[in-house]
Each structure stands twice: as structure tokens, then as C-alpha cells.
N, C-alpha and C positions, 0 to 999 in steps of 0.2 A: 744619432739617436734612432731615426727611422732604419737604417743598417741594421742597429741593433737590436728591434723590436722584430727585425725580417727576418734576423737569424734564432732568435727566440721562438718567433713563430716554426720554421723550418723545425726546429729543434720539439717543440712541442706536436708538431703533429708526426714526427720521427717518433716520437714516444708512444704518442697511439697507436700508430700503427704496428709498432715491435709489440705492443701490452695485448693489441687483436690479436696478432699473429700468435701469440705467448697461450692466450688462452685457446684457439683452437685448434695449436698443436698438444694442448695439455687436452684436450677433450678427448682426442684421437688416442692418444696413449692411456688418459686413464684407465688408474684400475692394472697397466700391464706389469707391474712388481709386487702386485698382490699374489701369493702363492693359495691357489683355489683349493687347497686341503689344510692349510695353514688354521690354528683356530687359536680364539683369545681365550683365556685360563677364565673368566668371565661368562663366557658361551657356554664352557662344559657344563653338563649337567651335574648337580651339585653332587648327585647319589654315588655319582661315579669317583667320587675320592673316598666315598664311606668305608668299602672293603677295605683298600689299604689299613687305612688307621684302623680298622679295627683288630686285623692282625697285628699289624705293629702294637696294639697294645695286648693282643695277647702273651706275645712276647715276651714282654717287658711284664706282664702278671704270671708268666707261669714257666717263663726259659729259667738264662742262667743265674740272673739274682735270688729268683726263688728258692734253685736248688740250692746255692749258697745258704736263705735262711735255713732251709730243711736242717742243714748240716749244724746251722748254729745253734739248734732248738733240741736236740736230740732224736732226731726224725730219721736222718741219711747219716751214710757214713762216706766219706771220700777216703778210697781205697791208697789212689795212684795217681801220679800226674797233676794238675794243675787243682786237681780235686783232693787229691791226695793233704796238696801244701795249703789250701782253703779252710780245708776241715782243722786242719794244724793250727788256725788262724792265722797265717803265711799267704796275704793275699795283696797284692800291687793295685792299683789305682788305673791300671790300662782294662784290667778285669773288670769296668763299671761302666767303659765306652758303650756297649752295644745296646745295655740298658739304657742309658744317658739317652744316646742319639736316638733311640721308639721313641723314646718319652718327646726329646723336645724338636726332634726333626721331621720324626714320620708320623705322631699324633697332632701334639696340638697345632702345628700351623694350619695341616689336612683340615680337622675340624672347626679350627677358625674359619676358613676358608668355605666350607660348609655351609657355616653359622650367617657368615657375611650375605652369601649369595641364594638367601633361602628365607627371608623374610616374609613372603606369603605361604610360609611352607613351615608350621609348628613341629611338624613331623620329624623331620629332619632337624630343626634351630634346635628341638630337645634333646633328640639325638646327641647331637655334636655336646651338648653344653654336660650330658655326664659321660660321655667319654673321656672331654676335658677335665671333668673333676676329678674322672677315677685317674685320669694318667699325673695328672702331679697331686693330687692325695697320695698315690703310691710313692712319687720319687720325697713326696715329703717325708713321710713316716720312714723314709728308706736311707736318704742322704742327711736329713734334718735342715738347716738354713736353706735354700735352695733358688733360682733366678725364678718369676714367677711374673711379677708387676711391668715388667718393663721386656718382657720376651717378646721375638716374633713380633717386633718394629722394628722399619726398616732405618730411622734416622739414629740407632741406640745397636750399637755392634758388640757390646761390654754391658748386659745387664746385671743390675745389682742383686746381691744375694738376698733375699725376702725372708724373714724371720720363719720358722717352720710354724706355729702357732698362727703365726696372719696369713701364710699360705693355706695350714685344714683350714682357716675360717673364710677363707675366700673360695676353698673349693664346695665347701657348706655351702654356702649365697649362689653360687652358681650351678650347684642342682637345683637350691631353691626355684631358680629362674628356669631350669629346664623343667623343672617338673609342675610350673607354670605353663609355659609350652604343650607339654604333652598332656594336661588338664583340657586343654581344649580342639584337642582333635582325637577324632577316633579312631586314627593309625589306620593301616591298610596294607596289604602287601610289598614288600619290598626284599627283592630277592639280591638288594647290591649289601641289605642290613643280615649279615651271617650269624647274628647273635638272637636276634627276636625275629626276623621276619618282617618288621615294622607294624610290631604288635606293640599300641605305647602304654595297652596296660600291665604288660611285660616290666616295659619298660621304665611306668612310674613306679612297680616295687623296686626293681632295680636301685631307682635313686633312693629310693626313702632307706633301703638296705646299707646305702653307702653312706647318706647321713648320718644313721647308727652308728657304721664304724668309724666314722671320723671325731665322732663326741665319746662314742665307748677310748679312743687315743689322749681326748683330753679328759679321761674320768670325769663327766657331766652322764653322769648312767638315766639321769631323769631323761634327758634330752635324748637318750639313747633309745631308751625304753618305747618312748612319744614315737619317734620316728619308725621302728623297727615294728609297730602296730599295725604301722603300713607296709611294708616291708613284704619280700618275698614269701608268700602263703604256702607254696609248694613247691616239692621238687623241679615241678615240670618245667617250672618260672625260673630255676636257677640260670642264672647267665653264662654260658658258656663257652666256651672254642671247639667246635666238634669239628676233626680233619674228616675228611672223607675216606680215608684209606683206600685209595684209587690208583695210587702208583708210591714209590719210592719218593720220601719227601714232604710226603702231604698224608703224615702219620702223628700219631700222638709225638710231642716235642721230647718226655724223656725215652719212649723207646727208640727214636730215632738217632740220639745221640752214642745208646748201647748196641746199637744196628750198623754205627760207623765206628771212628776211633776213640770210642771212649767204654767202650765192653773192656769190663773190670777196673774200670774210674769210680764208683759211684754207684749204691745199690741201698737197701735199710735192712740187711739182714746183719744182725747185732745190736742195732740203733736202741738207742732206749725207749722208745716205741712200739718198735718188736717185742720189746721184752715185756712191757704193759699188757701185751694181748697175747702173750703167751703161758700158758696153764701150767709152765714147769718151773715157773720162775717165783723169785720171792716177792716183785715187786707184779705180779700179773693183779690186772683189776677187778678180773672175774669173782664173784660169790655167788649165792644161792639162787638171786634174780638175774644174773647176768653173765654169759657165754660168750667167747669172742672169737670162739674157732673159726668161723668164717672171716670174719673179717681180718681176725690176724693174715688168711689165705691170699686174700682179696688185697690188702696193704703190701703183702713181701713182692720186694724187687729184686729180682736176682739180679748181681751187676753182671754175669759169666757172658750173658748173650740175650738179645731182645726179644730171642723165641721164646726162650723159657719165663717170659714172663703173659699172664691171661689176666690179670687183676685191673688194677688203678692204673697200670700202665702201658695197655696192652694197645695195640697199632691202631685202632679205632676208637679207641676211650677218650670220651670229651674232658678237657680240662676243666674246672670248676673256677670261675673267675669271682664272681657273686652269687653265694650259695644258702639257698634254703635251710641249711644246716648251719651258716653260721648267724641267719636273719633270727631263726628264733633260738639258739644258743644266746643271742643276746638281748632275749625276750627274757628268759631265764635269769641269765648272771645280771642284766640290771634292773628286773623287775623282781627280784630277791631283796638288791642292795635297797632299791626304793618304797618299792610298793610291801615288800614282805618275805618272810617264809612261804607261805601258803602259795602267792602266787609266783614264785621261784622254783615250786616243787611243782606245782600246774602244770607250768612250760616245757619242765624237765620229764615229764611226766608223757606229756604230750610227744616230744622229740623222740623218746624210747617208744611208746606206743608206732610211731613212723619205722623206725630201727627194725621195730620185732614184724613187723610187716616185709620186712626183705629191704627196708631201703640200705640206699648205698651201697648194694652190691650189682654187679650183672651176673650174668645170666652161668658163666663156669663157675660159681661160688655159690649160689642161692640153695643149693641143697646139702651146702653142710651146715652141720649144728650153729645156734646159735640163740638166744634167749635174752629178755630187755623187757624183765618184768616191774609193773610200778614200783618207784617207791611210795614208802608209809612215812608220815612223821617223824613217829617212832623210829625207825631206821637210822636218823639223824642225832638221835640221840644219844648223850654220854653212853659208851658200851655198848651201842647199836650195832648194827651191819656197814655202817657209812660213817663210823664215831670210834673207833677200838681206844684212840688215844684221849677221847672226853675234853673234847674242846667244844664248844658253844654250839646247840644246832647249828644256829643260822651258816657258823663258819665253815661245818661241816658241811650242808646241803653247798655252798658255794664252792667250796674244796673241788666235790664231785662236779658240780658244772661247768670248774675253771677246768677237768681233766677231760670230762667229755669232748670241749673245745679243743683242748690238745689232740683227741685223737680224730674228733670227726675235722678239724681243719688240716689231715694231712694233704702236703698237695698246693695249698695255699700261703698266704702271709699271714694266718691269723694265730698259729704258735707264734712264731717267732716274736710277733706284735704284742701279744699276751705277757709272753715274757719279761718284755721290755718294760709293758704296764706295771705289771704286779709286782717286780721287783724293788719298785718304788716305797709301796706302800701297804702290800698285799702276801708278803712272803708265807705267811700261815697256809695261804691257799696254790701256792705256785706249783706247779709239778716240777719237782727235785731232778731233774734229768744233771748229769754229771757234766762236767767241763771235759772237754776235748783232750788235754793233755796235762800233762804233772806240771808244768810249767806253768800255764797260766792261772791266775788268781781271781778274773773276772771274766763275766759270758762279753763276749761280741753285742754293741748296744747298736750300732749303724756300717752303714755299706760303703765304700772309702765311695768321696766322687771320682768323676772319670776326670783320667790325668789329660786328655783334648781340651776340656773343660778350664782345668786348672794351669794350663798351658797360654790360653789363648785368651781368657775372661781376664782385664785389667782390676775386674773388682771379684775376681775369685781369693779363696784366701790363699795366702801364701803358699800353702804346703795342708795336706790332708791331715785333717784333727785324728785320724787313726779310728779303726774298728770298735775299739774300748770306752769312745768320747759318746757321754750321754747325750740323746739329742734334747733340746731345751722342753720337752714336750715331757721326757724322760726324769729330768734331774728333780 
């Protein structure tokens, strides 16, 4: 026993002493595996993932899914090539990857990630929370069902498809919340924010504009009306992607495309668009108060080559992501459907007064003709100027605002969106633009999703519901 309690002891102060020595060999080396430029994802300054995501979602608002809607709306025409078989409605499911991945690779984690690490910092937490909304409000109204509730966790590698309806109303709630945020601070310079500057009154029309369009998606035009009150006031506020045009690359998104290999892909001369603002045609929209010479100038895209184009698409032209032109276009179309005539014509009234002052054009177009004189009432009336076929004012005056939208939304998603709208329930007022080909029987309603997606997702669906399938927002 005493043997045994001697080699215990031995044993026990053998231990201290390796556990001594343990600790002031670990004192001496501390620290020597730490790599002294190494830094935690944690550390970084939050601002510095903002530019990313916010390109990536320019992208993904104004690359190639847009072009695709241009095409489906009667806007573009795809000539050749992959543009070519698009416009045909001839489009695969790998053609939605690059959108896909902005959307749920290079946006929202970015701005989660933002969001997380920015709690004393409303500036930024607002930030993040509408760039998140705008980047799956778009992939909703774009794919329809879409992953949303359970993305960007890391214990969930298969998230479920989320209804499109409970995604707009979750991306609703979550400007709500940002533009909670950006109510309480009064923003300040920020040169990592490429879109406002970290201007957050910019910033709250911004959201309250995106509100509008996610309720003008579910025809709630009240709530549209409410929201777009606040909404972008002016041009100057519109949100947008301005490239710097400083080298090769870092150029407006469609000229750059006509600059490499897709000169003679894709252009809108022909489009039904074109032909709306053209003075030689049967369907052009011009009359006595209204000229569209310039802007017809200011829209055409030559596909031939990206010199020859100085307009909407010209190597320094900001893309228009969220636009003063379509804030109070839907000041108009649902302050018509709600509030009235009078103040439907107000807005509309107002938007043209903007117009006839040179808006939306730059500076190689501002001096040719063009004219956006009020309407009257009367105008609207059976046999008026805005009436030849005598259908109900009210329908009339909306006619004319749902056509406006068509034209001043070139460039954006808000044809294509419109169309999708009104065809539900609205066809009196839709603009008639023609089907792409003798073959088919209905317009393109959604954007296949990406076949990465539908490949790797256990709870994606089987196989893509096709271009044709209303999204449930739609039916």
C-alpha cells in the first residue's frame, strides 16, 4: 500500500511537472500559427461586401434575364445565336444559372452577412435588407415558387421551394424593416454604396418604390398607390448602375455585350416598340399633344456594332434599376384604379410635364423634336384623342398609362411584369404587341429556373414547369 501511494505520488508530481513544462512551452510558441495578415470574415468591415452585392445585383436587374424579358414583351428582337433561339421561345434552363447564382450566391448571403455584422449601424442593416428584398422580389416575379425561408443556412443544403406570393410578402416585411432602419439615421457618405452614396433618403424612396411594385404584382393597387406616395420623387433619386466607362469592361452591360461576340445577337430595331414611337407606322402613339421623335432616337439599338449606338445604350449610360418613371407611373395606374379619373390623369399629367422638359433623354438626343402636352378629360372620352374606339373613360385614360409604362419601362422588368399582370384580368388595356412566332399560341409567363438549381436541390421540382406556366401570382 505504502509502495503504492510512493508510486502515485511519483506519478502525480511527474504530471505537474510535464503540465508546467506544457504550459511554458505553449507560452513561448504562442501565437506562432497564427498567420499575421490572416483576418476573420467577422473583422472585415461590413461596407466592404457592399459593392459586390450590389453589382451582382445589378446584374441580375438589368444583364441577361432582362434582355430575355425585353424580348418577351415586344421591346428586343434576338436576331442570332442564343438570342436568336430565345426570342423563338427556344430557351434551356442552363440560360438562368448566371441569374440564379447573383441572386442567391453573390446577393443575399453578401447582405446577410452585412446585416449580421452591422447592428449599431442602421445604415448599412437598411441597406442590406432592400437590396435583399429587391434581389428575390425579382427572382420571384421571375421564376415564380422559388427557395427563400430556409436559404443561406448552413445546417439545410436542399432548401424548400417557398410559395411566390409568401416570398413578395416576405420581401414586403423586409423593406418594411429596412426602411425602419433607415428612418433612423441620417445616412452619410459612403463611397463602398455605388447606388446612393449612403444617401438613406435616397434610399427610403427606393424601398417605399419597391413596395409599390411588389403589391402593383399582387393587384393590391391601394397598397401600391399608399406606398409609391413615398416613393422616388425624382429622377435624380432613381436607383441606378452607373459604369464608369474608364476602360474595356466597366461599360453599360448591353453595349458591352454588342462590343464582343454578340454584335448582330440582339438589337429593337423592328421591335414593337420601335414601331409605337415611330411616325410612319399604323400603330405609332403620337397625336396632336404628343411627338416621340426623340425618344424613338434615344431607344434604337443598332445590333450591327456598339459604336453606332449614343441612346439608352451607350458605353456610359446608367442602367435604371428603380426608376422615378415607374414610381409615379404607378402613382397614375393605381391611383386611377383607386382613387379616381382625376387623380390618374394628375400623375399622368404630371409624368408628361417631366417628359416634355427633356426627361429621359441625354444629352445626343435632347434637341430633336419632341412634345408631351397635358391631357384634358375630355381627351378620354368616347371619340376623343385617347378614345377613337369608345370605350369607358376611366378604361381609356388607363389604356394610355398602362402604354406609357410600356414605353418609359424600356430597359427594365416592368413591361414584361405588366404584361404578365394585365393579362389576367386587364386585357382591354394591355398593349397588343404580337407573339414572336406563328407557332406559338401564348406570350412566355416565367424564366425557366437554373438547371444547377434543379440538378442539385432534393426539393426542387422535378423538371422546369416551362416558359408558358403561369406563375401563381399570374393565374
Amino acid at each position: 500500500m505504502l509502495k503504492m501511494n510512493l508510486i502515485k505520488n511519483i506519478y502525480k508530481g511527474l504530471f505537474f511537472a510535464i503540465a508546467l513544462l506544457m504550459v511554458s512551452c505553449e507560452s513561448i510558441v504562442e501565437d506562432i500559427n497564427d498567420d499575421p495578415n490572416g483576418l476573420v470574415i467577422e473583422e472585415v468591415d461590413a461596407a466592404l461586401f457592399l459593392t459586390g452585392a450590389q453589382l451582382a445585383n445589378a446584374l441580375a436587374q438589368a444583364g441577361h434575364a432582362n434582355r430575355m424579358a425585353g424580348m418577351w414583351s415586344g421591346q428586343l428582337i434576338g436576331y442570332a445565336s442564343v438570342y436568336g433561339n430565345a426570342y423563338g421561345y427556344n430557351i434551356s434552363t442552363a440560360e438562368a444559372n448566371t441569374t440564379w447564382n447573383r441572386i442567391y450566391i453573390s446577393v443575399i448571403p453578401q447582405v446577410r452577412h452585412i446585416a449580421n455584422i452591422s447592428d449599431a449601424d442602421p445604415l448599412l442593416k437598411g441597406i442590406s435588407k432592400v437590396l435583399e428584398a429587391h434581389a428575390i422580389g425579382t427572382a420571384a416575379s421571375l421564376f415564380g415558387d422559388v427557395p427563400y425561408s430556409q436559404v443561406n443556412q448552413e445546417e439545410i443544403d436542399d432548401p424548400v421551394f417557398d410559395g411566390q406570393i409568401t416570398v413578395i410578402d416576405a420581401a414586403i416585411s423586409l423593406l418594411d424593416s429596412g426602411i425602419s432602419d433607415l428612418n433612423s439615421t441620417p445616412g452619410r457618405g459612403l463611397s463602398q454604396d455605388i447606388y446612393y452614396n449612403g444617401n438613406s433618403a435616397k434610399w427610403l424612396e427606393a424601398a417605399h418604390t419597391l413596395k409599390a411594385r411588389y403589391h402593383m404584382y399582387k393587384r393590391d393597387y391601394s397598397s401600391a398607390y399608399a406606398a409609391a406616395l413615398s416613393g422616388i420623387s425624382s429622377s435624380d433619386n432613381t436607383m441606378s448602375y452607373e459604369p464608369l466607362n474608364s476602360q474595356t469592361g466597366d461599360q453599360n452591360l448591353f453595349y458591352t455585350i454588342l462590343d464582343g461576340s454578340r454584335a448582330g445577337d440582339i438589337g429593337s430595331v423592328g421591335s414593337y416598340l420601335s414601331l409605337m414611337l415611330a411616325d410612319s407606322t399604323e400603330v405609332y402613339r403620337g397625336n396632336a399633344k404628343t411627338v416621340e421623335t426623340a425618344r424613338a432616337a434615344y431607344y434604337t439599338i443598332d445590333e450591327n456594332t456598339a459604336s453606332n449606338n449614343q441612346g439608352i445604350i451607350e458605353a456610359g449610360e446608367a442602367h435604371q434599376l428603380v426608376s422615378f418613371e415607374e414610381n409615379h407611373l404607378i402613382l397614375a395606374e393605381a391611383g386611377a384604379r383607386t382613387a379616381g379619373f382625376d387623380t390618374g390623369l394628375q400623375h399622368l399629367n404630371e409624368f408628361r410635364a417631366w417628359l416634355n422638359g427633356g426627361g429621359r433623354l441625354n444629352a445626343n438626343f435632347s434637341d430633336l423634336e419632341y412634345l408631351y402636352e397635358a391631357y384634358e378629360a375630355a381627351d378620354f372620352a368616347a371619340g376623343g384623342m385617347e378614345n377613337a374606339d369608345g370605350i369607358a373613360d376611366d378604361r381609356a385614360l388607363l389604356r394610355e398609362i398602362v402604354e406609357e409604362r410600356y414605353v418609359s419601362g424600356f430597359g427594365q422588368y416592368m413591361p414584361f411584369d405588366d404584361a404578365r399582370r394585365l393579362r389576367k384580368s386587364d386585357t382591354d388595356v394591355l398593349v397588343p404587341f404580337p407573339l414572336n412566332t406563328a407557332t406559338a399560341s401564348v406570350h412566355p409567363e416565367r424564366y425557366p429556373y437554373a438547371d444547377g438549381e434543379l440538378n442539385a436541390n432534393e426539393n426542387a421540382p422535378g423538371e422546369d414547369p416551362g416558359i408558358f406556366t403561369k406563375t401563381p401570382v399570374n393565374q
